[in-house]
Phi, psi and omega in degrees: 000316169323299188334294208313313215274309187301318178294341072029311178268279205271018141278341167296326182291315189310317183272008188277299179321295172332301174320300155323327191260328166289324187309321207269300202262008154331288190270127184257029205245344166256141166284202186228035146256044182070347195247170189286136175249096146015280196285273177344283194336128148250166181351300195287317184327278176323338177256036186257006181302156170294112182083345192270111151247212212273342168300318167294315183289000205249301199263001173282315199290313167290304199267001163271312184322297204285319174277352195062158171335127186290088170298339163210172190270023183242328164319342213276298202284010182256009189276184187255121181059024151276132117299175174307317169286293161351280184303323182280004156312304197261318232288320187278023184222018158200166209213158197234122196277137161272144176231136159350289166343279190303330191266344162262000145322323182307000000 
């Protein structure tokens, strides 16, 4: 009966970890320094943000549709009700990725 319980337990460990590990590469919107990509990030993604709940993240989403790619994270204050607090909340949890694309705008 031990075998059983051990051989058992540790496919439960196995399948946990797995879980764990689809969960961890699920979102390409974080990088991999921990932080948020602006630009990528969805709706639910964003509201896992300080103060960002799901209306707001709804309209950080609408106003990257309508506006094109968030050229900085300060940009962030032209959505309709981030403020200075807010963005000083959020800022050090998102990163804006550079692409071939964006850089050759400059």
């Amino acid at each position: 009966m031990k075998v059983i319980n051990r051989f058992t337990y540790s496919h439960v460990i196995i399948g946990l970890c797995a879980v764990m590990f689809l969960l961890g590469i699920q979102s390409v919107a974080f990088a991999t320094e921990g932080k948020l990509d602006l630009n990528t990030a969805t709706a639910k993604e964003l509201q896992t943000l300080p103060n960002i709940g799901k209306e707001l993240a709804k309209r950080i989403v609408e106003y990257r549709e309508d506006h094109g790619p968030f050229k900085t994270v300060e940009e962030l204050k032209n959505v309709k009700g981030i403020g200075k607090g807010i963005l000083a909340k959020v800022k050090d949890s998102l990163m804006i990725e550079e692409t071939p694309q964006s850089s050759e705008t400059k």
